[in-house]
mmCIF file of the N, C-alpha and C atoms, coordinates in Angstrom:
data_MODEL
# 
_entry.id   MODEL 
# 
loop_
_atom_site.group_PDB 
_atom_site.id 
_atom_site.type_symbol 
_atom_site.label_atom_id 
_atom_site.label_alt_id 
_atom_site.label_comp_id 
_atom_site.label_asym_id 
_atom_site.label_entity_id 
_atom_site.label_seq_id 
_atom_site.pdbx_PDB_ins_code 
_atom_site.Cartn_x 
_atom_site.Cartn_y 
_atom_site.Cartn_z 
_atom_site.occupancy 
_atom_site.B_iso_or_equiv 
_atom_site.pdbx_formal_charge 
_atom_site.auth_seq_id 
_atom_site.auth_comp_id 
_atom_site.auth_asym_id 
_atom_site.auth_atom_id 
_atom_site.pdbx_PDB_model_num 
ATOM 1  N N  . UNK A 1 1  ? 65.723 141.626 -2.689 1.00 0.00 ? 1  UNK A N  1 
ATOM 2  C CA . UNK A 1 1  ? 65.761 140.546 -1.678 1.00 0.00 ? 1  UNK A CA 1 
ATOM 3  C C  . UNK A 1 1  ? 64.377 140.418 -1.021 1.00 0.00 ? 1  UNK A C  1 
ATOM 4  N N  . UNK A 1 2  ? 63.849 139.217 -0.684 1.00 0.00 ? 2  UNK A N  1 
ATOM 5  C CA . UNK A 1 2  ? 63.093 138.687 -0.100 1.00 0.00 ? 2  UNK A CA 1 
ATOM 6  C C  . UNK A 1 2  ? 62.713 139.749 0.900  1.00 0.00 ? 2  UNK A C  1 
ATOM 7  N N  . UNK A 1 3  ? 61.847 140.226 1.402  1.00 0.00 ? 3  UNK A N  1 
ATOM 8  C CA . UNK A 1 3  ? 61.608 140.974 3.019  1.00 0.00 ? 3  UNK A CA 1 
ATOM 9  C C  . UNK A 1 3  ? 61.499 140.182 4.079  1.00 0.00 ? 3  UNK A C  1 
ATOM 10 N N  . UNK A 1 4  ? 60.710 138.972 4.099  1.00 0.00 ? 4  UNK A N  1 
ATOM 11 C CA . UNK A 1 4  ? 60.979 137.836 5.174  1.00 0.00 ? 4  UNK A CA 1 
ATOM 12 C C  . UNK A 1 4  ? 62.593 137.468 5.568  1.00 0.00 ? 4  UNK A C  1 
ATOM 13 N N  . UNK A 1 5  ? 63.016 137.328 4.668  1.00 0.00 ? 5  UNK A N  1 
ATOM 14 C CA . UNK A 1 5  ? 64.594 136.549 4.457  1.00 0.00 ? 5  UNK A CA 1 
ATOM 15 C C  . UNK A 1 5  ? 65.521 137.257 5.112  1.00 0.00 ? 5  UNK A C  1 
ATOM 16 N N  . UNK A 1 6  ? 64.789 139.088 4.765  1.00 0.00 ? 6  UNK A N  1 
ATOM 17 C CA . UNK A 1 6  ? 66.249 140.173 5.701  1.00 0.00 ? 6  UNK A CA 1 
ATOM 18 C C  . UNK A 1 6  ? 65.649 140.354 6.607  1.00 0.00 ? 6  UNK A C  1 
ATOM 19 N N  . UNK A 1 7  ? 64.298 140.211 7.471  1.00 0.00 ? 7  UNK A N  1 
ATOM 20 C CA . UNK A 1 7  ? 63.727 140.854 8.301  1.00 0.00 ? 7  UNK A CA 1 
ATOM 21 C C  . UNK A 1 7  ? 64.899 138.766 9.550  1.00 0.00 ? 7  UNK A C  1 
ATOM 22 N N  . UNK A 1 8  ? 64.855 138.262 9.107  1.00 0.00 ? 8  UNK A N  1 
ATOM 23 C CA . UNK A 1 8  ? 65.406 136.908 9.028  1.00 0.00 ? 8  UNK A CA 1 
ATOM 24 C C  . UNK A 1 8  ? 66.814 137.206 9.548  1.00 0.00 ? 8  UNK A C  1 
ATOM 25 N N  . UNK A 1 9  ? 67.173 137.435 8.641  1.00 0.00 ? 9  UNK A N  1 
ATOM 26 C CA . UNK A 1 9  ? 68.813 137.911 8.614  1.00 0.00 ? 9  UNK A CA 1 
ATOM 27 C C  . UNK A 1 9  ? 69.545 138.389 9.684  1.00 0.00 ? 9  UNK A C  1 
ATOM 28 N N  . UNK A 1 10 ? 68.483 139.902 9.892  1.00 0.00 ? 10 UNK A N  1 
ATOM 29 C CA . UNK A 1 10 ? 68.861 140.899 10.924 1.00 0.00 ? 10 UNK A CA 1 
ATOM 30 C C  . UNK A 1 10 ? 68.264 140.236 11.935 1.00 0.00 ? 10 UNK A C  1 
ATOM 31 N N  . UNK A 1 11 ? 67.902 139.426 12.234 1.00 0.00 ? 11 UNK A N  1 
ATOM 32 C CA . UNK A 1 11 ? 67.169 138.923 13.479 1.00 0.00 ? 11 UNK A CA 1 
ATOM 33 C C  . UNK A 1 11 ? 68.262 137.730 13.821 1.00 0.00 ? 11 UNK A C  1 
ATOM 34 N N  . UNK A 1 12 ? 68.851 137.068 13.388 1.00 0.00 ? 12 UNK A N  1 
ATOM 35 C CA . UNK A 1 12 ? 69.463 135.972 13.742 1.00 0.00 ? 12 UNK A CA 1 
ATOM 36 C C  . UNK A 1 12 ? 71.411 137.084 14.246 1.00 0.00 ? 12 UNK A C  1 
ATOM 37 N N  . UNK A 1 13 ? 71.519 137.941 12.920 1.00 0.00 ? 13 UNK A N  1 
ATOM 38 C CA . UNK A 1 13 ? 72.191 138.770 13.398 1.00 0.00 ? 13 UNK A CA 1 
ATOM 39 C C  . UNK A 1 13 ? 72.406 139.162 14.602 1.00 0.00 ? 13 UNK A C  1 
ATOM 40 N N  . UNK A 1 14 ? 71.398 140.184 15.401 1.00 0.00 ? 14 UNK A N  1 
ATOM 41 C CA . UNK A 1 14 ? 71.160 140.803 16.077 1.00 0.00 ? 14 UNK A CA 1 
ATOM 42 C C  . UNK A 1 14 ? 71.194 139.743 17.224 1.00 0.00 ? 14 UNK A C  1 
ATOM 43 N N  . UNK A 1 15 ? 70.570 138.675 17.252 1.00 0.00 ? 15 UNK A N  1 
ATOM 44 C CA . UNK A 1 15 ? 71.009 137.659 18.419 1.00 0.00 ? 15 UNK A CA 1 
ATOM 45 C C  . UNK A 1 15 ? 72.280 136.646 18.405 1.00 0.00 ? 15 UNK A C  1 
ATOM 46 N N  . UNK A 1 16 ? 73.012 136.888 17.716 1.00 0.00 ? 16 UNK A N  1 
ATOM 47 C CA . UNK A 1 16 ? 74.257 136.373 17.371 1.00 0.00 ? 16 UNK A CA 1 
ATOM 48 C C  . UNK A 1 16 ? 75.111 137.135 18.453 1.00 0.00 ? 16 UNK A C  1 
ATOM 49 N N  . UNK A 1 17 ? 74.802 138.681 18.117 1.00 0.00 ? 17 UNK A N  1 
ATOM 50 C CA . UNK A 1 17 ? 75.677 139.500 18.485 1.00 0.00 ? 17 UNK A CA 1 
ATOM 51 C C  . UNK A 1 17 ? 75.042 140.140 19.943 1.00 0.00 ? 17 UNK A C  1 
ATOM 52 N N  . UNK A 1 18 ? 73.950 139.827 20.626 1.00 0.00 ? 18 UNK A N  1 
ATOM 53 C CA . UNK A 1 18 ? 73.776 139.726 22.204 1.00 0.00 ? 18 UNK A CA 1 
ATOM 54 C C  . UNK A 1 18 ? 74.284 138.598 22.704 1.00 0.00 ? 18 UNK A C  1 
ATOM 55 N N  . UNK A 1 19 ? 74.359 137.525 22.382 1.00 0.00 ? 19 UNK A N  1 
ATOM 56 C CA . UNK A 1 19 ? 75.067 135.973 22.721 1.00 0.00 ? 19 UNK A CA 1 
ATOM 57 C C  . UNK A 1 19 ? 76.541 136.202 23.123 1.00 0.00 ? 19 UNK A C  1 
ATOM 58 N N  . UNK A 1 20 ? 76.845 136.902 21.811 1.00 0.00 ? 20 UNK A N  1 
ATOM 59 C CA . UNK A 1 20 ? 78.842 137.055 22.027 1.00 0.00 ? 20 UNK A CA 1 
ATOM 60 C C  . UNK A 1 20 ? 78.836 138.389 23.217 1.00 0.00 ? 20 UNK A C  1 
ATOM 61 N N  . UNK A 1 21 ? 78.076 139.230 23.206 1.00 0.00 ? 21 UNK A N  1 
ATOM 62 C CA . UNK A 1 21 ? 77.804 140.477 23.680 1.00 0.00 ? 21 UNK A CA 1 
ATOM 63 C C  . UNK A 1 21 ? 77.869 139.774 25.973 1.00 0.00 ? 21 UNK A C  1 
ATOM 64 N N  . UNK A 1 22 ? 76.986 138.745 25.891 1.00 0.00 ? 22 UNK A N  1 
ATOM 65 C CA . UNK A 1 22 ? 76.377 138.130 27.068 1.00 0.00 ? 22 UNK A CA 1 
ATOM 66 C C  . UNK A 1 22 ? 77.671 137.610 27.422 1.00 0.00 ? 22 UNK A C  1 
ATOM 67 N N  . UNK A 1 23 ? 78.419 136.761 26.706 1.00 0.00 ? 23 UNK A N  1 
ATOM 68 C CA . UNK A 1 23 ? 79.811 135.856 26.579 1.00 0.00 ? 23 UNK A CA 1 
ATOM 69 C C  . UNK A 1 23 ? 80.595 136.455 27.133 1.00 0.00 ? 23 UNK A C  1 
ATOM 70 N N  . UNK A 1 24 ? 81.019 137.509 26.089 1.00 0.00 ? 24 UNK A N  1 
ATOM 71 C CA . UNK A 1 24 ? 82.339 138.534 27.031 1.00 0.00 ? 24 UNK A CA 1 
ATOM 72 C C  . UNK A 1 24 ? 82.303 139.187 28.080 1.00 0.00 ? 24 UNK A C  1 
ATOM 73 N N  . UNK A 1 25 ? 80.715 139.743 28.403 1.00 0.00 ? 25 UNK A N  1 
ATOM 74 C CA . UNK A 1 25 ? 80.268 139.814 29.636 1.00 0.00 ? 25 UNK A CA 1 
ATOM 75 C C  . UNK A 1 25 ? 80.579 139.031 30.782 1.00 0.00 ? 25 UNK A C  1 
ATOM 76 N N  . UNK A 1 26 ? 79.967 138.290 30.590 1.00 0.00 ? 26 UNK A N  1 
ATOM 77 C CA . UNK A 1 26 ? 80.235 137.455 31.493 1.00 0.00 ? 26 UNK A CA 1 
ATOM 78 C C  . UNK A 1 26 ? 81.407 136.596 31.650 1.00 0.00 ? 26 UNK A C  1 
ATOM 79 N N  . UNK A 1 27 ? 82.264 136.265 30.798 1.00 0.00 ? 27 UNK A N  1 
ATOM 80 C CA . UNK A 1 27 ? 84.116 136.027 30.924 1.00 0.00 ? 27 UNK A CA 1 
ATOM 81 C C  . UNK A 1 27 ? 84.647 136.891 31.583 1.00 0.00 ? 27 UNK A C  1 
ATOM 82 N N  . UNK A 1 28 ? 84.440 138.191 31.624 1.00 0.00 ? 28 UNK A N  1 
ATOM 83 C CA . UNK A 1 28 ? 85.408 139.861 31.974 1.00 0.00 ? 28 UNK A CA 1 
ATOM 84 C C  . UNK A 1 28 ? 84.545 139.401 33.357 1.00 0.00 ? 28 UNK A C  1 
ATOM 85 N N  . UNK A 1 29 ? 83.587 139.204 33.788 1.00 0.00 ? 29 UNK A N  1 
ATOM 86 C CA . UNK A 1 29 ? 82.780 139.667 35.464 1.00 0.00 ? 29 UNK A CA 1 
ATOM 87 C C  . UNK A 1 29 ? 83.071 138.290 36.095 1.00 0.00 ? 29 UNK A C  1 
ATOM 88 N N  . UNK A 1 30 ? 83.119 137.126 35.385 1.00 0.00 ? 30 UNK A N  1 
ATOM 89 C CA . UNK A 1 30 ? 83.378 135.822 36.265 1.00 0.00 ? 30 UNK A CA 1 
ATOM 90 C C  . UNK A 1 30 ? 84.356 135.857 37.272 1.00 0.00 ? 30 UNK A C  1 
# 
């Protein structure tokens, strides 16, 4: 695989999953 493409991957990943991370956070404290 590409190294741009997974360095890519895990990056869109990784802010996917602070977004939902921020979300439920903040649903549970509202």
């Amino acid at each position: 695989m590409d190294t741009n493409l997974k360095i890519a991957l895990i990056t869109a990943f990784c802010a996917l999953s602070g977004i939902f991370a921020f979300a439920t956070v903040a649903i549970v404290f509202s």
